[in-house]
C-alpha positions, 0 to 999 in steps of 0.5 A: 363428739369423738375426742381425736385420740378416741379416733381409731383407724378403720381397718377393713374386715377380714376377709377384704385384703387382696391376695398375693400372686402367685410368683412364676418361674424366671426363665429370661437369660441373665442380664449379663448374657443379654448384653453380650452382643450378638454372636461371631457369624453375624459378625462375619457377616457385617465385615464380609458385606463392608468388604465387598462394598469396598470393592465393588465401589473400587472396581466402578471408581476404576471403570469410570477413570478407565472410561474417561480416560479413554474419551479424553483419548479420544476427544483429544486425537480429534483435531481442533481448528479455527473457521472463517467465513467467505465475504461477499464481493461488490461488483464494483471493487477497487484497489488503491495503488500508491503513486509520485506527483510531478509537475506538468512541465519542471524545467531547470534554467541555465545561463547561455553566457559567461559573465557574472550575474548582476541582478536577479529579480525572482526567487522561490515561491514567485509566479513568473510569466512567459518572457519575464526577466529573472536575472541579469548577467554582465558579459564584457568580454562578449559585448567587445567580441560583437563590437569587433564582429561589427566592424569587420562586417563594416570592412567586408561590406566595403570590400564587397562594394569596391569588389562589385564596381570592379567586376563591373567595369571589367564586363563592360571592358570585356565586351569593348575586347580591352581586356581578357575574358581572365581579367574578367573571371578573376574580377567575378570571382573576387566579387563572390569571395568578398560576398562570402566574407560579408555573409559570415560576418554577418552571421557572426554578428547575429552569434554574437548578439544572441549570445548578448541577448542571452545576458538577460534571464527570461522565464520560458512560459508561465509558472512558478520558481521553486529554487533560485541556485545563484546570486548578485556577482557569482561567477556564470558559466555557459549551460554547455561549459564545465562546471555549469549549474543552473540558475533557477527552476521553473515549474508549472504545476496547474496541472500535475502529473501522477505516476503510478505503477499497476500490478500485471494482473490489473494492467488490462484494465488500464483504459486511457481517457478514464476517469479515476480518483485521487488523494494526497497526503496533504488533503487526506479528505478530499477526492481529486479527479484526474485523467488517465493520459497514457502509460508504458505499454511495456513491463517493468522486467524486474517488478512485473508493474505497469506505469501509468500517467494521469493529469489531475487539475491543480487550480490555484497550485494547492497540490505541490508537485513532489508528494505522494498520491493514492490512485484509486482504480475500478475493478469490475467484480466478477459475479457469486464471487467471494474472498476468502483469506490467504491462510486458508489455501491448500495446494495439491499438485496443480490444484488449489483448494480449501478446507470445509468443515461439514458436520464435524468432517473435513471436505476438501473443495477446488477452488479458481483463485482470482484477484489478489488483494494482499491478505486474501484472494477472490474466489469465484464459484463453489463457495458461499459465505455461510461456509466455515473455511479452516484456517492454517490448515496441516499439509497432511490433512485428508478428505473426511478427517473428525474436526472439532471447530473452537469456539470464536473469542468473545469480544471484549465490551 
């Protein structure tokens, strides 16, 4: 066994070792000359192209704003406006006219003597019948005026019969030729005068006693007082004196009277014995039916109106005379017509039309206006109700003009 410090390295023989290449020439540029960049003209290149971009890149910015610019010009010189379309017309359309009530018969009841009221027996809100007494007056100046009206009655009527014995018994002395044919005359005509005297007290006293009969205040058909104007120990002027008021009104009101007026363009249609309907402020939800009884056959000069009556039945008196009443009356509606609204008419000279939007055009159709409903008109013919009518449309607007229809507002949910 070897001692380690006898250990020897191995070396190879000679003649193993590898040789050494052989060095070549370095012809590669020197570090600092590859680092240097590359030359100016590249350079030039780079910034030349950058440039170029630039522009170009302007020159397409500034066409493009051009571009829209002149679109914006263009969608703006477009006019923009609101449609509506025409709404179908029933055959059978009303229109409600506003109208008055009054009682079938409304009476105010004056005293036809002087005197002061002793008693009244009816007041407001109190149903009377024909005849029944509603008040009494004391008139003592009257009641002796009668007395002495009587009594000269009595006094003519004796005259007269003393007047009758004498004519009498000249006639018989006339024809025995005792007295004259004048004695007999002025016997005759004596008679007469004192019938002519009898006969006008009588008519006094019968005055007189109407006049007496009128202390008592009698209602003069059936109905119902809806004001009482006196009370116990006023002073009661005769209905023809001065100062006179009424007493009571009376009013029968089982039927009421409806007033209302028709405008002209409807007054053709007023036919008397029609059936029409009715509504009171007081039963908004009810429909009354009345009658058409008659009208004015004439127009008022100043609102060109029609006025027209119509009796409405009133059982049980639920309607008060006085309030205001809807009168709902019938129109027959003409055939394939349409309402469009007022703010769509354009007058031309001595033709109406209205603007339709086609295709983004303007195309200006006649039209034959019809009934009037406030807000709009009936149209008949050439339209339909898938047309789009412009609204407010200029004074200066011509035939093909480029619109653009704004879209409807969405409607709030």
């Amino acid at each position: 066994m070897a001692h380690p410090g006898d250990l020897h390295p191995i070396l190879p023989r000679e003649g193993t070792f590898p040789k050494p290449a052989a060095k070549t020439p370095d012809h590669s540029p020197h570090p600092a000359a590859r680092d240097s960049g590359p030359p100016l003209a590249k350079v030039a290149l780079i910034v030349l192209g950058v440039i170029v971009v630039c522009v170009a890149a302007a020159i397409v910015s500034r066409l493009r704003a051009s571009s829209q610019l002149k679109q914006a010009t263009l969608d703006a010189a477009i006019l923009q406006v609101s449609v509506a379309h025409p709404s179908t017309v029933s055959l059978t359309d009303e229109i409600a006219l506003p109208g008055n009530t009054q009682a079938y018969v409304d009476t105010p009841i004056y005293a036809r003597t002087s005197g002061y009221l002793k008693s009244w027996s009816a007041d407001i809100g109190q149903h009377v019948k024909r005849g029944q007494l509603l008040a009494e007056i004391e008139t003592p100046e009257m009641d002796q005026q009668l007395d002495q009206a009587r009594s000269d009655l009595r006094n003519a009527q004796a005259n007269l019969e003393i007047s009758q014995l004498t004519a009498g018994r000249m006639e018989d002395l006339f024809k025995r030729k005792t007295v004259s044919a004048e004695q007999r005359d002025q016997a005759a005509s004596d008679l007469t005068a004192k019938k002519a005297l009898v006969d006008a007290g009588l008519a006094n006293v019968s005055r007189l006693e109407q006049l007496t009969a009128f202390e008592q205040v009698v209602a003069p058909y059936d109905g119902v007082i809806t004001a009482r104007s006196t009370d116990i120990g006023a002073l009661i002027q005769a209905g023809n004196a001065p100062g006179a008021k009424e007493l009571f009104h009376l009013a029968d009101n089982h039927i009421l009277r409806v007033y209302f007026l028709v405008p002209e363009a409807y007054s053709s249609m007023i036919k008397t014995g029609e059936i029409m309907s009715f509504t009171f402020d007081s039963y908004p939800d009810e429909t009354f039916k009345g009658e058409l009884v008659r009208n004015a056959s004439a127009l008022n000069q100043r609102s060109h109106t029609l006025m027209a009556e119509a009796d409405v039945e009133n059982p049980g008196g639920r309607i008060y005379p006085g309030g205001y009443a809807t009168a709902r009356l019938k129109l027959p509606g003409a055939a394939n017509a349409v309402t469009v609204p007022a703010n769509t008419l354009l007058f031309r000279g001595d033709e109406t039309c209205v603007a339709l939007v086609r295709d983004g055009r303007v195309a200006l159709v006649p039209i034959k206006i019809g009934r009037d409903h406030g807000g709009s008109f009936e149209v008949s013919g050439g339209l339909t109700p898938s047309d789009s009518i412009m609204l407010d449309p200029p004074d200066s607007l011509a035939e093909g003009t480029a619109v653009r229809v704004e879209p409807a507002p969405k409607s709030a949910e």
